[in-house]
N, C-alpha and C positions, 0 to 999 in steps of 0.2 A: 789626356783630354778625352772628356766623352761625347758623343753626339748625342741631340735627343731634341725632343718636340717641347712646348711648353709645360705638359704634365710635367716633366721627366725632373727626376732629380741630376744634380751638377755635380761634379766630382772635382770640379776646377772651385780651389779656394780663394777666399779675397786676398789681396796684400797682404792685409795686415790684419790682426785683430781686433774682431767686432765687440763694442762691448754690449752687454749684457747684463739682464739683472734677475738674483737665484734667491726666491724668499725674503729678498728687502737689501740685496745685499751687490754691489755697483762692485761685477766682474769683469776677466777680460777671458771672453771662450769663443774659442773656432767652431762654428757652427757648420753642420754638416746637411744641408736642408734643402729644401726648394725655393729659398732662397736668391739664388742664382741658377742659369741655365745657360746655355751655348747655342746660340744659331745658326746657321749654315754660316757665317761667317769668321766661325770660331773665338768670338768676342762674346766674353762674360756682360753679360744682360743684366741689370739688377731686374728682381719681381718680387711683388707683394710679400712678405715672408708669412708663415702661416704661424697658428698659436705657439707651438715649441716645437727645439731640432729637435729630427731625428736621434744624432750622437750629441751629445756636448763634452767637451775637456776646460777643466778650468783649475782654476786659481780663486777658492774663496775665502771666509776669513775659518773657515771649519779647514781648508785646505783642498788638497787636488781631489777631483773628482771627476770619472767618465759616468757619464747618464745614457741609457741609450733607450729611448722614448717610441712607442707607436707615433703613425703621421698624424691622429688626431691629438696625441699630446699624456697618456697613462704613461709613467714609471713602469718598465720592464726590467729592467737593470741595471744596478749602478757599484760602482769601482772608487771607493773613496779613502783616503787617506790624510792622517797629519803625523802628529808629533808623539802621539800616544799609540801608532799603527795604524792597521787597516783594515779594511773590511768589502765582502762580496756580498750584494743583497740579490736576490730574485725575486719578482715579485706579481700576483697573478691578475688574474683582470680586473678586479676588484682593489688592486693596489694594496694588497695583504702581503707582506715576505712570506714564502714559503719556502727558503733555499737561503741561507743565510753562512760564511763563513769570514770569524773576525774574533775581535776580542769581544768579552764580555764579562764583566763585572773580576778582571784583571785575569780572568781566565781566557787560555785561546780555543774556540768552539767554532763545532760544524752543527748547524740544525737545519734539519730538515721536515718540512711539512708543516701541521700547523693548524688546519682546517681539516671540516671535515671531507672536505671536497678532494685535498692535495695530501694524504696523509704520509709521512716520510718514508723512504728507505731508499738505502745507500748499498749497491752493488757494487763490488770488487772482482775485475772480471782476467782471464789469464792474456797473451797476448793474441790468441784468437777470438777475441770477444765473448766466451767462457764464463759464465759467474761460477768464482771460485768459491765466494762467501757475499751475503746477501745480510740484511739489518733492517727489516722492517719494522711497523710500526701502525696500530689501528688503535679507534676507542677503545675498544677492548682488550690489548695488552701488546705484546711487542716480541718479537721474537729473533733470533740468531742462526742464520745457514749456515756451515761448512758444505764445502759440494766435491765430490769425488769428479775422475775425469770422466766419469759417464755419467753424469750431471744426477747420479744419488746422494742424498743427504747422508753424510756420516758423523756429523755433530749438530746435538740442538739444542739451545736454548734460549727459554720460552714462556705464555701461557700452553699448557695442553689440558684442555679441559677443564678453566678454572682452575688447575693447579701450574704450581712453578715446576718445569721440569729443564732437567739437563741429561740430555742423551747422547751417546758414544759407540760408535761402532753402529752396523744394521746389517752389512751383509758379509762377505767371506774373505773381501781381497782387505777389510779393514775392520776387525774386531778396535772393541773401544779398550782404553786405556786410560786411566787417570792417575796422575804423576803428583806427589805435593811436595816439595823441596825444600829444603833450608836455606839460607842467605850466600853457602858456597856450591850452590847448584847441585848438593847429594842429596838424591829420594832419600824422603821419608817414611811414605807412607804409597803403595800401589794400590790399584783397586781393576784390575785386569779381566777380561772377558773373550771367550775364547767359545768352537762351535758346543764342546765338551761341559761348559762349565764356567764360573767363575769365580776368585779369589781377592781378597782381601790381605796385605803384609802390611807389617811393620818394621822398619827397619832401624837398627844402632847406628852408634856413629859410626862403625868399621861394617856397615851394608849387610848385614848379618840379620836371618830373619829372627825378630822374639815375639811375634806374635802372629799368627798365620787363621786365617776363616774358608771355606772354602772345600772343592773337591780331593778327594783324595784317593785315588784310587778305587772311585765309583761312589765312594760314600762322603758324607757332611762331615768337615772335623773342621772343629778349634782346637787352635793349639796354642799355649803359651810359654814361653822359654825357651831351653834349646842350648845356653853355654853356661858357664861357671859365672856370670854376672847379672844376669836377670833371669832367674827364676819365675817359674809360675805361681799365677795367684789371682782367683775370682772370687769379687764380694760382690755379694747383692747386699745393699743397702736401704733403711726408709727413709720417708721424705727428709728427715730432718740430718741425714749424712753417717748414720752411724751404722757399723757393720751389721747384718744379721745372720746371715748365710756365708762363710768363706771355705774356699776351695783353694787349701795350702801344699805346694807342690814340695817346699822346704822338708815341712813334716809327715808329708804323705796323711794327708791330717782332712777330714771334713768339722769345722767349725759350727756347731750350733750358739748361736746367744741363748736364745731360751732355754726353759730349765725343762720340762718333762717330757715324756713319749705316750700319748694320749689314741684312744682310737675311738670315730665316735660311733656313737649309739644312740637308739631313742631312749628318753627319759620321760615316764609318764608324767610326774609332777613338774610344778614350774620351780625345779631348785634354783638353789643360786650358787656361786661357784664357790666349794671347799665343803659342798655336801657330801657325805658318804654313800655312794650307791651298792646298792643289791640287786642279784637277778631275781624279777621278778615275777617268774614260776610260771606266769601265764601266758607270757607271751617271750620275746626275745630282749621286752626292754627292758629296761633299768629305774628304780625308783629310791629313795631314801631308807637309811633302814629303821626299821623300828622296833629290833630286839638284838640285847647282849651276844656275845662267841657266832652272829650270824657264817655259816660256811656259804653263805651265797655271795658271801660281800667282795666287790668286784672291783672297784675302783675309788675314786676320790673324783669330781667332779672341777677339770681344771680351769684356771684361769684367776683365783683369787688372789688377791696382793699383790704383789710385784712379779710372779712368777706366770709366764703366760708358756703354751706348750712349745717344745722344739720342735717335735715331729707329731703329724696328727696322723694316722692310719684309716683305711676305708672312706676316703673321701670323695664324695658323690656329690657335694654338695650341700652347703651347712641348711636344713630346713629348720623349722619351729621349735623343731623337739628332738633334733638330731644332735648331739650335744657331744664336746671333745672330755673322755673321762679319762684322767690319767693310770694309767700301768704301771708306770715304773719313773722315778727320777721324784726330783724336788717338787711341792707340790704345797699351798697352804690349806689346811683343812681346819673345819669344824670341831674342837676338841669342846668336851666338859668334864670338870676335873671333883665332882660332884659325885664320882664311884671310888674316887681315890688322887693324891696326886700324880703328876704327870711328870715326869724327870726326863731332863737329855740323854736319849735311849732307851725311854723305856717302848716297849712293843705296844701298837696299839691296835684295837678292834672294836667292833662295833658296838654301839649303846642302844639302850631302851629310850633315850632322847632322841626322837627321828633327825635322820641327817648326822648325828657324830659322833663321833669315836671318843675313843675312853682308854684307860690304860689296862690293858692284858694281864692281871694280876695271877690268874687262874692258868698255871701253866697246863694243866690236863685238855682242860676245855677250850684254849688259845689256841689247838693243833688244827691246822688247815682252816682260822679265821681271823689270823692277824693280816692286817695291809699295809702299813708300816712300822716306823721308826720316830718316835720323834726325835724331832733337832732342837727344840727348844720344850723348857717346862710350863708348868702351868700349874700353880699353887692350889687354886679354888676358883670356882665360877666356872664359865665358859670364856670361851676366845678363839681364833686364828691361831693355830700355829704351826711353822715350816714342818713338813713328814715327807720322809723319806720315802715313798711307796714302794713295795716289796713284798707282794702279795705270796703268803707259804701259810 
Protein backbone atom coordinates (compact mmCIF):
# COMPACT_ATOMS: atom_id res chain seq x y z
CA UNK A 1 0.00 0.00 0.00
CA UNK A 2 0.92 3.57 -0.82
CA UNK A 3 0.54 6.82 0.78
CA UNK A 4 -0.24 10.02 -1.01
CA UNK A 5 -2.20 13.12 -1.35
CA UNK A 6 -5.26 13.53 -3.70
CA UNK A 7 -3.03 14.08 -6.95
CA UNK A 8 -1.30 11.07 -6.20
CA UNK A 9 -1.87 8.02 -8.09
CA UNK A 10 -2.96 4.41 -6.05
CA UNK A 11 -1.31 1.46 -6.30
CA UNK A 12 -4.07 -0.38 -4.13
CA UNK A 13 -6.37 -2.07 -6.75
CA UNK A 14 -10.35 -2.53 -6.63
CA UNK A 15 -11.69 -6.02 -5.68
CA UNK A 16 -12.65 -6.77 -8.55
CA UNK A 17 -12.63 -6.03 -12.09
CA UNK A 18 -13.74 -2.72 -13.42
CA UNK A 19 -15.37 -2.87 -16.72
CA UNK A 20 -14.50 -0.95 -19.42
CA UNK A 21 -15.01 -0.14 -22.88
CA UNK A 22 -11.85 -0.25 -25.84
CA UNK A 23 -13.14 1.12 -29.41
CA UNK A 24 -16.86 -0.02 -29.07
CA UNK A 25 -15.96 -3.13 -27.47
CA UNK A 26 -17.62 -4.09 -23.40
CA UNK A 27 -14.23 -5.33 -21.57
CA UNK A 28 -13.13 -6.33 -18.28
CA UNK A 29 -9.54 -4.46 -17.44
CA UNK A 30 -7.81 -3.60 -14.18
CA UNK A 31 -7.23 -0.03 -14.35
CA UNK A 32 -4.06 1.37 -13.03
CA UNK A 33 -5.02 5.17 -12.66
CA UNK A 34 -5.98 8.04 -10.33
CA UNK A 35 -8.82 6.45 -10.06
CA UNK A 36 -8.53 5.54 -6.56
CA UNK A 37 -6.21 7.03 -3.72
CA UNK A 38 -5.53 6.28 -0.08
CA UNK A 39 -6.00 8.57 2.84
CA UNK A 40 -4.45 8.81 5.97
CA UNK A 41 -6.61 6.24 6.93
CA UNK A 42 -5.58 3.69 4.50
CA UNK A 43 -9.16 3.12 2.93
CA UNK A 44 -9.43 3.16 -0.76
CA UNK A 45 -11.28 6.40 -1.58
CA UNK A 46 -13.19 6.23 -5.08
CA UNK A 47 -12.35 9.70 -7.23
CA UNK A 48 -13.39 11.13 -10.40
CA UNK A 49 -11.50 8.84 -12.74
CA UNK A 50 -9.75 10.78 -15.55
CA UNK A 51 -10.18 10.32 -19.61
CA UNK A 52 -7.96 6.90 -19.72
CA UNK A 53 -5.44 4.53 -17.47
CA UNK A 54 -2.45 4.91 -17.19
CA UNK A 55 -1.81 0.88 -17.85
CA UNK A 56 -4.67 -1.11 -18.90
CA UNK A 57 -4.60 -5.31 -19.25
CA UNK A 58 -7.48 -6.81 -20.84
CA UNK A 59 -9.43 -9.37 -22.34
CA UNK A 60 -10.98 -7.98 -25.81
CA UNK A 61 -12.61 -9.58 -28.58
CA UNK A 62 -8.98 -8.85 -30.71
CA UNK A 63 -7.69 -10.48 -27.40
CA UNK A 64 -5.24 -9.64 -24.36
CA UNK A 65 -3.66 -6.54 -24.38
CA UNK A 66 -1.29 -4.19 -22.07
CA UNK A 67 -1.76 -0.28 -23.13
CA UNK A 68 0.27 1.84 -21.27
CA UNK A 69 -1.00 5.52 -21.97
CA UNK A 70 0.23 9.19 -20.86
CA UNK A 71 -2.00 10.74 -17.74
CA UNK A 72 -3.73 12.82 -20.57
CA UNK A 73 -4.64 9.83 -22.47
CA UNK A 74 -1.91 9.20 -26.04
CA UNK A 75 -1.04 5.57 -26.78
CA UNK A 76 2.71 4.98 -25.72
CA UNK A 77 2.77 1.50 -25.85
CA UNK A 78 0.95 -1.49 -26.27
CA UNK A 79 1.58 -5.42 -25.75
CA UNK A 80 -1.23 -7.28 -27.72
CA UNK A 81 -1.89 -10.57 -28.38
CA UNK A 82 -4.51 -13.50 -29.80
CA UNK A 83 -4.75 -16.61 -31.70
CA UNK A 84 -2.59 -15.71 -34.63
CA UNK A 85 0.38 -14.26 -32.11
CA UNK A 86 1.70 -11.12 -30.91
CA UNK A 87 2.79 -8.12 -31.25
CA UNK A 88 5.04 -4.95 -29.45
CA UNK A 89 4.04 -1.46 -30.70
CA UNK A 90 5.77 1.91 -29.70
CA UNK A 91 4.53 4.79 -30.43
CA UNK A 92 5.59 8.62 -30.65
CA UNK A 93 3.68 11.81 -29.59
CA UNK A 94 1.92 12.08 -32.53
CA UNK A 95 0.51 8.47 -31.99
CA UNK A 96 2.64 7.07 -35.18
CA UNK A 97 4.60 3.35 -34.40
CA UNK A 98 7.96 4.01 -34.59
CA UNK A 99 9.20 0.61 -32.82
CA UNK A 100 7.16 -2.14 -33.88
CA UNK A 101 7.84 -6.06 -33.17
CA UNK A 102 5.15 -8.79 -34.41
CA UNK A 103 4.06 -10.46 -37.12
CA UNK A 104 3.41 -9.18 -40.33
CA UNK A 105 1.75 -10.26 -43.40
CA UNK A 106 2.76 -14.08 -41.87
CA UNK A 107 6.27 -13.00 -41.63
CA UNK A 108 7.90 -12.36 -37.94
CA UNK A 109 9.35 -8.56 -38.01
CA UNK A 110 11.27 -6.05 -36.13
CA UNK A 111 10.70 -2.32 -37.47
CA UNK A 112 12.04 0.47 -36.51
CA UNK A 113 11.41 4.04 -37.17
CA UNK A 114 9.39 5.38 -39.71
CA UNK A 115 9.25 9.16 -39.81
CA UNK A 116 11.39 11.43 -40.42
CA UNK A 117 11.55 12.59 -37.05
CA UNK A 118 12.44 8.84 -35.37
CA UNK A 119 14.37 7.25 -38.19
CA UNK A 120 15.34 3.54 -37.17
CA UNK A 121 18.46 1.80 -36.01
CA UNK A 122 18.94 -1.20 -33.94
CA UNK A 123 22.12 -1.47 -31.72
CA UNK A 124 23.65 -4.71 -30.69
CA UNK A 125 25.69 -3.96 -27.70
CA UNK A 126 28.46 -6.64 -25.64
CA UNK A 127 27.72 -7.19 -22.01
CA UNK A 128 29.21 -3.76 -21.09
CA UNK A 129 27.11 -1.66 -22.91
CA UNK A 130 29.48 -1.89 -26.16
CA UNK A 131 27.94 -1.52 -29.56
CA UNK A 132 29.08 -4.46 -31.19
CA UNK A 133 27.03 -3.85 -34.39
CA UNK A 134 24.79 -1.07 -35.05
CA UNK A 135 21.69 -0.99 -38.37
CA UNK A 136 20.92 2.17 -39.02
CA UNK A 137 18.63 3.78 -41.29
CA UNK A 138 17.98 7.51 -42.92
CA UNK A 139 16.11 9.04 -46.08
CA UNK A 140 18.88 8.65 -47.76
CA UNK A 141 19.95 5.08 -47.37
CA UNK A 142 20.87 2.77 -44.62
CA UNK A 143 23.84 1.22 -43.53
CA UNK A 144 25.62 -1.86 -41.39
CA UNK A 145 28.31 -1.51 -38.34
CA UNK A 146 30.50 -4.25 -37.15
CA UNK A 147 32.54 -2.53 -34.28
CA UNK A 148 35.93 -3.99 -33.06
CA UNK A 149 36.64 -3.80 -29.05
CA UNK A 150 37.90 -0.42 -29.55
CA UNK A 151 34.76 0.82 -30.87
CA UNK A 152 36.56 0.92 -34.80
CA UNK A 153 34.51 -0.20 -37.67
CA UNK A 154 35.76 -3.35 -39.28
CA UNK A 155 32.70 -4.16 -41.55
CA UNK A 156 30.36 -2.02 -43.55
CA UNK A 157 27.71 -2.13 -45.37
CA UNK A 158 25.95 0.63 -46.85
CA UNK A 159 25.35 3.78 -48.95
CA UNK A 160 29.01 5.37 -49.31
CA UNK A 161 28.66 8.02 -51.46
CA UNK A 162 25.61 7.29 -53.52
CA UNK A 163 27.23 4.11 -54.03
CA UNK A 164 26.35 0.53 -52.49
CA UNK A 165 29.40 -0.41 -50.71
CA UNK A 166 30.70 -3.49 -48.55
CA UNK A 167 33.92 -3.08 -46.52
CA UNK A 168 36.13 -5.44 -44.52
CA UNK A 169 38.84 -4.99 -42.52
CA UNK A 170 40.44 -1.09 -41.89
CA UNK A 171 43.22 -1.45 -39.51
CA UNK A 172 45.91 -4.08 -38.47
CA UNK A 173 44.48 -6.31 -35.48
CA UNK A 174 41.71 -7.17 -38.49
CA UNK A 175 42.46 -7.35 -42.19
CA UNK A 176 39.04 -8.17 -44.16
CA UNK A 177 38.28 -11.54 -45.39
CA UNK A 178 35.42 -12.72 -47.52
CA UNK A 179 34.50 -16.40 -47.18
CA UNK A 180 31.62 -17.75 -49.98
CA UNK A 181 30.68 -21.52 -49.05
CA UNK A 182 28.94 -24.26 -50.39
CA UNK A 183 25.88 -25.94 -48.66
CA UNK A 184 28.56 -28.29 -46.52
CA UNK A 185 30.34 -25.17 -45.13
CA UNK A 186 33.72 -25.69 -47.70
CA UNK A 187 35.12 -22.32 -49.13
CA UNK A 188 34.62 -21.78 -52.31
CA UNK A 189 35.86 -18.89 -53.19
CA UNK A 190 38.36 -16.29 -50.73
CA UNK A 191 38.70 -12.70 -51.40
CA UNK A 192 41.55 -11.87 -48.56
CA UNK A 193 43.25 -8.62 -47.67
CA UNK A 194 46.37 -8.24 -45.79
CA UNK A 195 48.79 -4.87 -44.95
CA UNK A 196 51.03 -6.37 -48.07
CA UNK A 197 48.34 -6.85 -50.64
CA UNK A 198 45.40 -8.75 -51.53
CA UNK A 199 44.02 -11.88 -53.30
CA UNK A 200 41.49 -13.45 -54.77
CA UNK A 201 41.09 -17.99 -54.86
CA UNK A 202 39.14 -20.31 -56.16
CA UNK A 203 38.80 -23.32 -54.73
CA UNK A 204 37.92 -27.34 -55.83
CA UNK A 205 35.98 -29.51 -54.08
CA UNK A 206 39.17 -31.14 -52.45
CA UNK A 207 40.33 -27.02 -51.32
CA UNK A 208 42.92 -26.89 -53.81
CA UNK A 209 43.60 -23.56 -55.49
CA UNK A 210 42.51 -23.33 -59.62
CA UNK A 211 42.34 -20.06 -59.84
CA UNK A 212 44.43 -17.48 -57.82
CA UNK A 213 44.38 -13.16 -58.59
CA UNK A 214 46.58 -11.26 -56.56
CA UNK A 215 50.18 -10.57 -55.16
CA UNK A 216 52.80 -12.52 -55.74
CA UNK A 217 55.98 -12.02 -54.54
CA UNK A 218 55.71 -8.13 -55.11
CA UNK A 219 54.21 -8.55 -58.41
CA UNK A 220 50.17 -8.83 -59.92
CA UNK A 221 49.64 -12.52 -61.13
CA UNK A 222 46.75 -14.44 -62.41
CA UNK A 223 46.89 -17.72 -62.34
CA UNK A 224 44.73 -20.39 -63.59
CA UNK A 225 45.14 -24.15 -62.87
CA UNK A 226 47.60 -25.86 -61.06
CA UNK A 227 46.57 -30.05 -61.08
CA UNK A 228 45.84 -32.73 -63.55
CA UNK A 229 41.94 -31.72 -63.56
CA UNK A 230 41.45 -28.19 -64.30
CA UNK A 231 43.53 -26.71 -66.48
CA UNK A 232 44.08 -23.09 -67.56
CA UNK A 233 42.04 -21.20 -69.96
CA UNK A 234 41.02 -17.41 -70.65
CA UNK A 235 38.57 -16.25 -73.27
CA UNK A 236 37.66 -13.03 -74.00
CA UNK A 237 34.56 -12.99 -75.47
CA UNK A 238 31.74 -10.48 -77.55
CA UNK A 239 28.59 -9.34 -76.50
CA UNK A 240 26.82 -12.14 -78.16
CA UNK A 241 29.03 -15.07 -76.04
CA UNK A 242 31.29 -16.34 -78.60
CA UNK A 243 35.01 -16.79 -78.06
CA UNK A 244 37.43 -14.22 -79.72
CA UNK A 245 40.68 -14.14 -77.87
CA UNK A 246 41.66 -17.58 -75.84
CA UNK A 247 44.44 -18.31 -73.81
CA UNK A 248 44.77 -22.34 -73.80
CA UNK A 249 46.99 -23.62 -71.13
CA UNK A 250 46.10 -27.50 -72.74
CA UNK A 251 47.96 -26.48 -75.84
CA UNK A 252 50.25 -23.94 -74.76
CA UNK A 253 48.28 -22.21 -77.67
CA UNK A 254 47.16 -18.37 -78.04
CA UNK A 255 43.68 -18.44 -80.02
CA UNK A 256 42.84 -15.86 -82.42
CA UNK A 257 39.17 -16.05 -84.14
CA UNK A 258 40.04 -13.62 -86.77
CA UNK A 259 41.71 -14.14 -89.74
CA UNK A 260 44.74 -11.67 -90.65
CA UNK A 261 47.73 -9.60 -88.99
CA UNK A 262 47.14 -6.09 -90.05
CA UNK A 263 49.19 -2.92 -89.09
CA UNK A 264 47.70 0.40 -89.51
CA UNK A 265 48.57 3.12 -91.52
CA UNK A 266 47.22 6.39 -93.13
CA UNK A 267 45.52 5.90 -96.44
CA UNK A 268 45.18 8.91 -98.51
CA UNK A 269 42.10 7.83 -100.46
CA UNK A 270 38.66 6.90 -98.87
CA UNK A 271 39.12 3.14 -99.97
CA UNK A 272 36.99 0.53 -98.96
CA UNK A 273 37.99 -2.52 -97.43
CA UNK A 274 39.70 -5.49 -99.96
CA UNK A 275 41.54 -2.35 -101.67
CA UNK A 276 45.11 -2.85 -102.75
CA UNK A 277 47.42 -0.48 -101.17
CA UNK A 278 50.77 0.99 -102.35
CA UNK A 279 53.46 3.16 -100.62
CA UNK A 280 52.82 6.18 -101.80
CA UNK A 281 56.26 7.80 -102.32
CA UNK A 282 55.42 10.98 -100.90
CA UNK A 283 54.63 10.73 -97.76
CA UNK A 284 54.43 7.55 -95.41
CA UNK A 285 50.92 6.66 -96.35
CA UNK A 286 49.36 4.46 -98.40
CA UNK A 287 46.89 4.77 -101.33
CA UNK A 288 45.36 2.46 -104.05
CA UNK A 289 47.32 1.25 -106.69
CA UNK A 290 47.12 2.15 -110.16
CA UNK A 291 49.66 0.33 -112.24
CA UNK A 292 50.50 -3.41 -113.09
CA UNK A 293 53.95 -5.64 -111.25
CA UNK A 294 53.81 -2.28 -108.66
CA UNK A 295 57.07 -3.03 -106.15
CA UNK A 296 55.49 -0.67 -103.83
CA UNK A 297 52.54 -2.63 -103.12
CA UNK A 298 52.23 -3.14 -99.59
CA UNK A 299 49.14 -4.58 -98.30
CA UNK A 300 45.48 -5.34 -98.97
CA UNK A 301 43.32 -3.17 -97.07
CA UNK A 302 41.41 -5.31 -94.20
CA UNK A 303 38.12 -5.96 -93.12
CA UNK A 304 36.09 -7.19 -96.25
CA UNK A 305 33.71 -10.13 -96.05
CA UNK A 306 33.69 -12.22 -93.37
CA UNK A 307 37.18 -11.90 -92.41
CA UNK A 308 38.01 -9.03 -90.03
CA UNK A 309 41.82 -8.73 -88.60
CA UNK A 310 43.26 -10.85 -85.57
CA UNK A 311 46.09 -8.78 -84.69
CA UNK A 312 46.18 -5.00 -85.56
CA UNK A 313 49.86 -3.62 -84.97
CA UNK A 314 50.90 0.23 -84.18
CA UNK A 315 47.75 1.02 -82.58
CA UNK A 316 47.41 4.69 -81.40
CA UNK A 317 44.20 4.86 -82.12
CA UNK A 318 41.93 4.11 -85.08
CA UNK A 319 41.72 8.05 -86.65
CA UNK A 320 39.99 8.94 -90.14
CA UNK A 321 42.53 7.76 -92.22
CA UNK A 322 44.46 5.55 -89.93
CA UNK A 323 43.35 2.30 -91.48
CA UNK A 324 44.14 -1.65 -90.34
CA UNK A 325 45.98 -2.98 -93.95
CA UNK A 326 46.70 -6.46 -93.78
CA UNK A 327 50.39 -8.24 -93.93
CA UNK A 328 49.93 -11.41 -93.77
CA UNK A 329 46.99 -14.12 -93.23
CA UNK A 330 43.55 -14.50 -94.95
CA UNK A 331 42.15 -11.45 -96.22
CA UNK A 332 39.16 -10.61 -99.09
CA UNK A 333 40.50 -8.49 -101.86
CA UNK A 334 39.57 -6.66 -104.76
CA UNK A 335 40.46 -8.99 -107.91
CA UNK A 336 39.70 -8.36 -111.68
CA UNK A 337 40.04 -11.09 -113.95
CA UNK A 338 40.02 -8.73 -116.99
CA UNK A 339 44.21 -9.28 -117.54
CA UNK A 340 43.63 -13.01 -117.40
CA UNK A 341 41.84 -15.72 -115.29
CA UNK A 342 42.39 -16.10 -111.87
CA UNK A 343 42.76 -19.85 -110.48
CA UNK A 344 43.01 -21.31 -106.91
CA UNK A 345 46.84 -20.46 -106.53
CA UNK A 346 47.43 -18.60 -108.78
CA UNK A 347 49.95 -15.44 -107.49
CA UNK A 348 48.51 -12.20 -107.52
CA UNK A 349 49.79 -8.44 -107.97
CA UNK A 350 48.86 -5.31 -108.75
CA UNK A 351 46.60 -3.83 -111.63
CA UNK A 352 46.16 -0.86 -113.73
CA UNK A 353 42.43 -0.97 -112.24
CA UNK A 354 42.99 1.25 -109.06
CA UNK A 355 42.45 -0.63 -105.91
CA UNK A 356 42.97 -4.48 -107.46
CA UNK A 357 44.93 -7.12 -108.11
CA UNK A 358 45.09 -9.44 -110.96
CA UNK A 359 46.84 -12.65 -111.67
CA UNK A 360 50.78 -12.68 -111.90
CA UNK A 361 51.23 -14.06 -115.16
CA UNK A 362 54.65 -12.51 -115.89
CA UNK A 363 56.98 -14.46 -113.78
CA UNK A 364 60.18 -12.05 -114.60
CA UNK A 365 58.30 -8.94 -113.71
CA UNK A 366 56.00 -10.63 -110.57
CA UNK A 367 59.66 -10.58 -108.61
CA UNK A 368 59.23 -8.51 -105.49
CA UNK A 369 55.38 -7.44 -106.56
CA UNK A 370 53.30 -10.31 -105.81
CA UNK A 371 51.05 -9.86 -102.34
CA UNK A 372 49.40 -12.93 -102.37
CA UNK A 373 47.82 -16.09 -103.16
CA UNK A 374 44.49 -16.67 -104.14
CA UNK A 375 42.25 -19.09 -102.46
CA UNK A 376 39.55 -18.88 -104.79
CA UNK A 377 39.10 -18.24 -108.69
CA UNK A 378 37.66 -15.76 -110.66
CA UNK A 379 36.66 -16.54 -114.38
CA UNK A 380 36.01 -12.99 -115.83
CA UNK A 381 34.77 -9.69 -114.44
CA UNK A 382 35.70 -8.39 -111.09
CA UNK A 383 34.79 -9.53 -107.62
CA UNK A 384 35.96 -10.33 -103.86
CA UNK A 385 37.96 -12.96 -103.33
CA UNK A 386 39.71 -14.78 -100.31
CA UNK A 387 43.95 -14.17 -100.81
CA UNK A 388 46.24 -15.23 -98.89
CA UNK A 389 48.53 -12.21 -98.27
CA UNK A 390 52.29 -13.10 -98.62
CA UNK A 391 54.02 -10.15 -99.60
CA UNK A 392 57.67 -11.41 -101.73
Amino acid sequence: MAKGGEDQTSVIMPQGPKASTFDGVQTAFVRVDSSYYVNPLSAAVPKAPVAAAAVEIGDDAAGGRLTIRTSDGPERASLRANSSGASLRLSDEAGRPFAYLGSANGFAALALGGDDTLPGRLHVRDGKYQDRATVSATVDGAGVHLWDKSGKTFVYLGDAGGHAELALGGDDTLPGRLLVRDGKYQDRARVAATADGGAVRLLDKYGKTFAYLGDAGGRAELGLGGDNRLSGRIALRDGAYQDQIVLDADSGDILLMNADCAELFDVTDDAEPGTVLVLDGESDALRPCTRSYDSCVAGVLSGAGGYRPGIVLDYHGQGERRRPVALMGKVFCKVEAESGPVRPGSLLTTSEMPGYAMAATDRERAFGCVLGKALRGLASGTGMVPVLVALQ
